[in-house]
C-alpha positions as CSV (number, residue, x, y, z in Angstrom):
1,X,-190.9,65.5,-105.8
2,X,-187.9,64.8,-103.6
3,X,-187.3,61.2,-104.7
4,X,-188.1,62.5,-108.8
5,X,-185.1,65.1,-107.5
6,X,-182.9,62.5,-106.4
7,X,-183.3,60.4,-109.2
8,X,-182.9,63.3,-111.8
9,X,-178.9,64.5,-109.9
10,X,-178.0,60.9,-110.0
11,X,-178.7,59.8,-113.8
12,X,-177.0,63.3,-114.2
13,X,-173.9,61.8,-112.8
14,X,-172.1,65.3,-112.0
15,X,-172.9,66.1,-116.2
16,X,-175.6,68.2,-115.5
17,X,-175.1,71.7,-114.7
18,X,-177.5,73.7,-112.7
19,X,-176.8,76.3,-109.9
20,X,-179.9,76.0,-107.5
21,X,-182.9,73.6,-107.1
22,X,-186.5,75.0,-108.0
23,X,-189.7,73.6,-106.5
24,X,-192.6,74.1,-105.6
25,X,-195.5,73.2,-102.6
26,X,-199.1,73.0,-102.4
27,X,-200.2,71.1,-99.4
28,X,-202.7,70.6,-96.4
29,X,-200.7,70.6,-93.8
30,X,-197.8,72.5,-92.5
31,X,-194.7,70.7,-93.6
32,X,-193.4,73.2,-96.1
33,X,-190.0,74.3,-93.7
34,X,-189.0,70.4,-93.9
35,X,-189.9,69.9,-97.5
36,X,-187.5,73.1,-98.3
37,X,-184.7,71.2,-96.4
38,X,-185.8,67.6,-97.8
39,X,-185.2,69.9,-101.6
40,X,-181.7,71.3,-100.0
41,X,-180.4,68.1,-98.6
42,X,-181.5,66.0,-102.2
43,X,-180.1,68.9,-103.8
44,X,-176.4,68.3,-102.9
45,X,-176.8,71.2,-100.3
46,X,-177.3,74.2,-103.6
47,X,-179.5,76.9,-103.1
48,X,-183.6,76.5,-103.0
49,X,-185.9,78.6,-105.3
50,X,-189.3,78.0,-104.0
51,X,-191.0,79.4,-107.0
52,X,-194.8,79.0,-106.0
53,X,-196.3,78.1,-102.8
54,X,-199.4,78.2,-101.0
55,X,-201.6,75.8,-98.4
56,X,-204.1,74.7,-100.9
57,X,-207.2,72.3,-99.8
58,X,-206.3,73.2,-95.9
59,X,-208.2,74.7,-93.4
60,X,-205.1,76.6,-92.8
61,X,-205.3,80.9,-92.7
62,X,-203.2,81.7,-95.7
63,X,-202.7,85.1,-94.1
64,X,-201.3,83.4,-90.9
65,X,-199.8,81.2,-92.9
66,X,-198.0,83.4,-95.2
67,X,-196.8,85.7,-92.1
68,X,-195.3,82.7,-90.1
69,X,-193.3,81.4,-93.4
70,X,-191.5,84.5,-94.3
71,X,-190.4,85.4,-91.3
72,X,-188.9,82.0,-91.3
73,X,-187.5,82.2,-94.2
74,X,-186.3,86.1,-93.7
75,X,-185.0,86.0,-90.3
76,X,-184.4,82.1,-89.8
77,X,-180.8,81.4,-90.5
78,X,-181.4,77.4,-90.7
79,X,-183.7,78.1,-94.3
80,X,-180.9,80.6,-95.2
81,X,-180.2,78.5,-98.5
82,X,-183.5,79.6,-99.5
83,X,-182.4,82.4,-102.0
84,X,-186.3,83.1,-103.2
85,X,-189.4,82.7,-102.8
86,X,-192.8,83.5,-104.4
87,X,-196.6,83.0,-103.4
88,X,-199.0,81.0,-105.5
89,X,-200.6,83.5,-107.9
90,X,-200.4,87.0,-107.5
91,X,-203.8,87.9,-108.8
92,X,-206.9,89.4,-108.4
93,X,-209.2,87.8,-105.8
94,X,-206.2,85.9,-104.4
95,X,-203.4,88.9,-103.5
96,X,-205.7,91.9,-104.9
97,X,-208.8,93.4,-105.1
98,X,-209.5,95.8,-107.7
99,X,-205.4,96.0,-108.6
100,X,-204.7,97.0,-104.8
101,X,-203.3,94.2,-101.9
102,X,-205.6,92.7,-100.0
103,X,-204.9,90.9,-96.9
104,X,-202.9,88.2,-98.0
105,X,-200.8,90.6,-100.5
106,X,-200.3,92.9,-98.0
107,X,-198.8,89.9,-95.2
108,X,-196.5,88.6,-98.6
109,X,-195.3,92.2,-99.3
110,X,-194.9,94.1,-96.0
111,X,-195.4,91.4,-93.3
112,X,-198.7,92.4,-92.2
């Protein structure tokens, strides 16, 4: 996505007008903190939307996974350009259970 990204702003050629970057990451590994500042840094330094997220195919606790990104990206003031973010999905079986939080939607929502 990030050389797509770079290649989109310059055939733009400052004609385009947008006020922040959206993107998204599914991976299997944990590299989502540098991809957000790989998205910043092609972005011309604008603000980061990361609109849908989650460690798919990795052996990786989501719940873990979840807790250790937004506290990053709350209390971390080098992601600080990263205005908002959102989980993959919120639905039952991956951030419910019978239309209540389960583990994982209770991490996203209330840290724990």
């Amino acid at each position: 996505g990030i050389s797509w990204l770079q290649e989109f702003i310059s055939v733009c050629n400052g004609q385009c007008a947008y006020d922040f970057i959206a993107c998204h990451w599914y991976n299997d590994n944990n590299d989502l903190l540098q991809h957000l500042t790989d998205v910043h840094q092609a972005g011309g330094g604008l603000p980061v939307w990361l609109t849908e997220f989650a460690p798919i195919g990795s052996s990786i606790d989501p719940d873990s996974f979840v807790a250790q990104i937004s506290q990053e990206l709350d209390t971390n003031s080098d992601y600080s350009f990263v205005e908002q973010y959102a989980y993959f999905m919120v639905s039952d079986g991956i951030m419910t259970s019978g239309g209540q939080p389960n583990s994982l939607g209770n991490t996203f929502a209330y840290g724990s």
